[in-house]
N, C-alpha and C positions, 0 to 999 in steps of 0.2 A: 168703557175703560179708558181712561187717561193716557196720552204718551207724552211721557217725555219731552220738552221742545214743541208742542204742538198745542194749539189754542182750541180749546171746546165750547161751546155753548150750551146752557144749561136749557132744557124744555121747558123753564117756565120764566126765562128770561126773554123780550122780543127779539128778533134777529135783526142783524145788523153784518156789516161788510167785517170780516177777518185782515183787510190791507192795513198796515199800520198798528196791530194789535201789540199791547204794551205786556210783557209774562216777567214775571221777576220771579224768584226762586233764591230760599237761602235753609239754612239750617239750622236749628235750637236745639239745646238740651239742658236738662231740668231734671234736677232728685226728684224720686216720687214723695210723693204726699206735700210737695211746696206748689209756691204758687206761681202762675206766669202768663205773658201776655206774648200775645199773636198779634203782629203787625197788618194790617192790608195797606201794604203799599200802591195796590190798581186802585183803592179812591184816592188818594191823595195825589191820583193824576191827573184824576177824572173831573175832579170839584163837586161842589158842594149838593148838585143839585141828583147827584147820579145814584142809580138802585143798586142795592147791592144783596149779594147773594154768599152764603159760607157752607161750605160742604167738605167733610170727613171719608178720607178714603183709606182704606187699611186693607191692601191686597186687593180681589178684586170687590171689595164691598164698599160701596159709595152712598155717605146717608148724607142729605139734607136736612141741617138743624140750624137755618136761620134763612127764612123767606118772608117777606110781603111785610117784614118790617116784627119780626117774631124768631121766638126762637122754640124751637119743636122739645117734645120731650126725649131724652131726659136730659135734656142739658138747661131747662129753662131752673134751676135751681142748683147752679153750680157754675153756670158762664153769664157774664154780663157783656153785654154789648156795647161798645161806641164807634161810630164813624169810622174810625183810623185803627180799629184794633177789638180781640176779645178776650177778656183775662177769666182767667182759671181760678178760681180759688181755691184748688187742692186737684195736681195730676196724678193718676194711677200708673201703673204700666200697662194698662188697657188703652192708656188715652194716644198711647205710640201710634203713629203714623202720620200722614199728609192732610194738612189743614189748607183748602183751596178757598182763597177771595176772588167773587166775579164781578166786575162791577162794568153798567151800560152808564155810560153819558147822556149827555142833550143829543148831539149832535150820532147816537146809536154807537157810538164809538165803545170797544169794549177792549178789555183792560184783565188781567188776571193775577194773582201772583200769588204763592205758592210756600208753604213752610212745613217743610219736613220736624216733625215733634220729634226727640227722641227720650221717654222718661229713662232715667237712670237709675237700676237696679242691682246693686252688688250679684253675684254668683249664689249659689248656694251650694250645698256640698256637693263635688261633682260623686258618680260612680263610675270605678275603675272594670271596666268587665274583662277580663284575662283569665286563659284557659290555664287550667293545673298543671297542665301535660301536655308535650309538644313534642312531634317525634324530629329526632335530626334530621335534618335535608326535605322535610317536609317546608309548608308555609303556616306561618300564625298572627292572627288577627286580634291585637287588643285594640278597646276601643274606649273613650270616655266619654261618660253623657253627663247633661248638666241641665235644666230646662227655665230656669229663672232669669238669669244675667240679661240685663237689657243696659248697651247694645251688646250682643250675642259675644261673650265669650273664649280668648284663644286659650289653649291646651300647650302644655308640658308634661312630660313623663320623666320618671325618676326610675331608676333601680339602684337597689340597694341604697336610697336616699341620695344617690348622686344624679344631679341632672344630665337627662341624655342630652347631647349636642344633634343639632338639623342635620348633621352630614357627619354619622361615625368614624369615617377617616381621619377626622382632623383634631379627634383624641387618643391619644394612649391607652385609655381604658377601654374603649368601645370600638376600636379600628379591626379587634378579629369578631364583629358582629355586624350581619348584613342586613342591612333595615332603612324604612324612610318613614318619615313622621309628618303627618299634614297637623299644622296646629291651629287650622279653621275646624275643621271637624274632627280633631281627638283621634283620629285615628292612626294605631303605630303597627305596620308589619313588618314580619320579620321574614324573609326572602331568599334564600333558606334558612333555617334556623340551625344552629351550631352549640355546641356544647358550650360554649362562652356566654350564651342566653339563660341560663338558668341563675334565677335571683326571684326578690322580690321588687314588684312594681306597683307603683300609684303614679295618680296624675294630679294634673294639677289648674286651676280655672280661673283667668283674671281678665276682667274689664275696663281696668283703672278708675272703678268705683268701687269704693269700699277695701275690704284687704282681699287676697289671693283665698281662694280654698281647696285645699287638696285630699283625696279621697284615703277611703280604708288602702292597706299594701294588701297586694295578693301575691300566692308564690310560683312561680311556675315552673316546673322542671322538664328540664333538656334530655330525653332519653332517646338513645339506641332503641329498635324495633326490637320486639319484646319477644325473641326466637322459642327460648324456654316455655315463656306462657304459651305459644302456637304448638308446639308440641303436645306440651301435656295436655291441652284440651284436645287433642287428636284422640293420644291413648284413652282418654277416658271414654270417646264416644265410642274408639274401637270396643273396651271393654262391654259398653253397654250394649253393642250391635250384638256382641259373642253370647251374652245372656239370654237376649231376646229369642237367638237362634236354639241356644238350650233348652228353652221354654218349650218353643213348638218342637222340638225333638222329643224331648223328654214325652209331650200330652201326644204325639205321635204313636209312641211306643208304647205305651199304655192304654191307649185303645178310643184315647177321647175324642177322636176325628171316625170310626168306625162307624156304621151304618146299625147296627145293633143298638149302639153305645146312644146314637140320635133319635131312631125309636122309644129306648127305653126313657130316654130323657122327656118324650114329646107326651107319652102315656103317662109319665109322673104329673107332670105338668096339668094334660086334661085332670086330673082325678083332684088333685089338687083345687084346680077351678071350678068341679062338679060340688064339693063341699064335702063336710062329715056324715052328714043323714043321706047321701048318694051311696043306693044299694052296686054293688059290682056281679054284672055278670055270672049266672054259674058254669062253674069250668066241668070240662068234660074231662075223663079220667078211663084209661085203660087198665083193668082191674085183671090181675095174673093168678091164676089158682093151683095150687098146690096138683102133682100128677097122681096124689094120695086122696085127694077132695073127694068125701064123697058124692055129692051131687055130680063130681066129673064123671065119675065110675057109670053112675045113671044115665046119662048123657048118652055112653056111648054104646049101655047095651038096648038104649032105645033105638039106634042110629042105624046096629043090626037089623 
């Protein structure tokens, strides 16, 4: 990784002494889809006879696409090479970032210098993300994203179609609302929130390429804690606790917890699962005879 101010050597350039090394650094910027040229100011110090080397860093990814006198893919069909510079003939916003020349002299002398690409890309519609509902003296976080705009995009927010001011004091409209607004990263809170906050809000995204774009409005409303709603969903669970407890009173009183009630349930169940061609047990029976029966009369002058 590269820093800043400080002179690197590339591993397939020879090495040579860092004392007297030459860095230049500047910056461009270029609509996408036109064309443009990159300086190397480190040959034009170095003369005519010195190597030179070009490499593309964008965060920490650093490619070499021009060594030993060549140029790597894929830029061998989109960048031409000379001496003193390499032109583009059509930038992306991919092509954004740091374009670094290394060049060795005769005398191992080495030379760098450095150009920050920036393609320029209008915005595109940002998105407003704002919640519906905000309770008072709570906090709320709206936020706006945008991911196209190169270079990166500052943020305004609107309510009610009126521009919010950086420091709500210093308006009439917006002085009983407590908020702070970063308009690098879109972000607006609101610190506590107050009944003066309820509106509609969109934001808004400019680069100083191309025009502004500003998002859908969303509404948000400023309420007091919702005391009524907390209640009434109390009663309701209390009624449904009351039921539940009726439930098992009621199957109490009626016998369906009873130890009879569980057998008879367990022997439905077997007979059930034994099938319809499953013969049943025969039952045994105490059979009562009349004190007139004859066969009893028998009975009892055998007994004699």
């Amino acid at each position: 990784r590269f820093t800043p101010g400080a002179s690197h050597l590339s591993p397939f350039l020879p090495s040579g002494s860092l004392v007297g090394a030459q860095i230049t650094s500047e910056t461009k910027e270029v609509p996408e889809n036109q064309s443009v040229d990159i300086p190397c100011s480190a040959y034009r110090s170095q003369g005519s006879d010195a190597r030179i080397e070009w490499k593309f860093q964008k965060g920490s990814s650093l490619v070499l696409f021009y060594y030993g006198g060549q140029l790597t893919e894929p830029y061998k069909t989109r960048v031409q090479f000379s001496l003193t510079s390499i032109h583009f003939t059509t930038v992306t916003r991919a092509d954004t970032g740091k374009y670094i020349c290394e060049v060795v002299g005769d005398n191992s002398q080495i030379a760098r210098s450095e150009v920050n690409l920036i393609v320029q890309v209008p915005p595109s519609k940002p998105v407003a993300h704002v919640p519906t509902s905000a309770t008072i003296g709570s906090k709320a976080l709206l936020r706006c994203t945008e991911t196209d705009g190169s270079p990166p995009p500052t943020f305004q927010w609107y309510k009610n179609s009126m521009l919010m001011p950086a420091d709500p004091k210093t308006s009439l409209t917006f002085r009983n609302s407590s908020y702070t607004l970063d308009s690098t990263t879109g972000v607006l809170t609101f610190e506590p929130v107050s009944s003066f906050d309820t509106g509609d809000y969109y934001c808004e995204a400019s680069n100083n390429v191309g025009s502004a774009q500003k998002s859908e409005a969303v509404h948000m409303e400023a309420s007091e804690v919702n005391v009524g709603g907390i209640v009434a969903a109390v009663v309701v669970l209390l009624m449904v606790l009351a039921l539940v407890a009726f439930g098992v009173w009621f199957a109490y009183t009626r016998g369906f917890f009873s130890s009879e009630y569980r057998a008879a349930l367990t022997s439905g169940r077997a007979a059930s699962a034994a099938g319809p061609g499953a013969r049943s047990p025969p039952r045994r029976c105490r059979c009562l005879r009349r004190p007139d029966d004859p066969a009893l009369s028998l009975q009892r002058e055998e007994s004699k």
